[in-house]
C-alpha positions as CSV (number, residue, x, y, z in Angstrom):
1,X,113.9,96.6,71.8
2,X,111.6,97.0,74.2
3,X,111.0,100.6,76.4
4,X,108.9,100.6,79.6
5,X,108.5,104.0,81.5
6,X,108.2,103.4,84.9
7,X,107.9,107.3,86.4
8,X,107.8,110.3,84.4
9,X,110.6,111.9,86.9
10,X,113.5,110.1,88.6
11,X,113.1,108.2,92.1
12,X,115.8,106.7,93.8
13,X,113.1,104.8,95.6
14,X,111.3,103.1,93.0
15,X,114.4,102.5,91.2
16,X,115.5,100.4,94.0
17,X,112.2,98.6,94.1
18,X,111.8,98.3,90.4
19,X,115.5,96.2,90.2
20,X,114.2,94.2,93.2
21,X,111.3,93.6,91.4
22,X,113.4,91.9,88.3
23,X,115.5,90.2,90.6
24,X,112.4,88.6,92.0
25,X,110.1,87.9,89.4
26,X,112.3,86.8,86.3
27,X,114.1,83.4,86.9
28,X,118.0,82.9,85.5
29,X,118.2,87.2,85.4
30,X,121.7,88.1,86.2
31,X,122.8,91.2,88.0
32,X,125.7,93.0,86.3
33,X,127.5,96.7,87.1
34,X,125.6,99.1,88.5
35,X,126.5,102.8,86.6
36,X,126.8,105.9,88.7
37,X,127.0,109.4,86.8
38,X,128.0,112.9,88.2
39,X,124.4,114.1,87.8
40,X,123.3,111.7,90.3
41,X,121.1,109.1,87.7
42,X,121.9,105.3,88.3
43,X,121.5,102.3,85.3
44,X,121.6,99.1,86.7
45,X,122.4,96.1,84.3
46,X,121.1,92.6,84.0
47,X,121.0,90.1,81.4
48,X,118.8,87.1,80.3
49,X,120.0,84.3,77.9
50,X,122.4,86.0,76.3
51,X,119.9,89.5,75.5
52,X,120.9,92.8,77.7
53,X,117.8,94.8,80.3
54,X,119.1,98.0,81.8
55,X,117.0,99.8,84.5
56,X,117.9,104.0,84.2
57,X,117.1,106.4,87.0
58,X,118.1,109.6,84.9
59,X,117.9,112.5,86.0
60,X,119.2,114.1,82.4
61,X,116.1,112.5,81.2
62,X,114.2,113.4,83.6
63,X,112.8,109.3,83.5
64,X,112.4,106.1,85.6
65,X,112.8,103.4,82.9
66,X,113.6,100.3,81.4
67,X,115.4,99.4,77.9
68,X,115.3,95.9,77.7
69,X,116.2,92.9,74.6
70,X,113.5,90.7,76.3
71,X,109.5,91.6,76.6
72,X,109.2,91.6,79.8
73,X,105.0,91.6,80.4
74,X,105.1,87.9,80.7
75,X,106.7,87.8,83.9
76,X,104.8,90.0,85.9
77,X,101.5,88.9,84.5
78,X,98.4,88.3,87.5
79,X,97.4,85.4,86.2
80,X,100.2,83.2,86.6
């Protein structure tokens, strides 16, 4: 499993931009249910050849991040 923080506090914003982001930069990625929970925090789902990435907006955490089955470096490395 692979964890990438994106903001140390949650933003509705950059949670937005961060799922447009995957959407735009990993081919095949499939966009799946997007969870809403009382407090406000949001997990959007994809998935990727069979293996499960999940973008969290938590406000319990207190976190903008991303659990994800696939490393995901290679597709937003500069040098392509």
């Amino acid at each position: 499993m692979f964890n990438y923080v994106i903001c140390s506090e949650p933003d509705k914003e950059l949670f937005k931009k961060q799922c447009n982001a995957l959407e735009k930069h990993i081919p095949n990625i499939q966009k799946h249910d997007l969870l809403k929970d009382v407090d406000d925090s949001e997990t959007q789902i994809y998935s990727l050849n069979g293996k499960t990435i999940t973008v969290h907006n938590s406000y319990y955490i207190g976190s903008l991040y991303i659990e994800s089955e696939v490393k995901l470096e290679p597709y937003f490395n500069s040098s392509k």
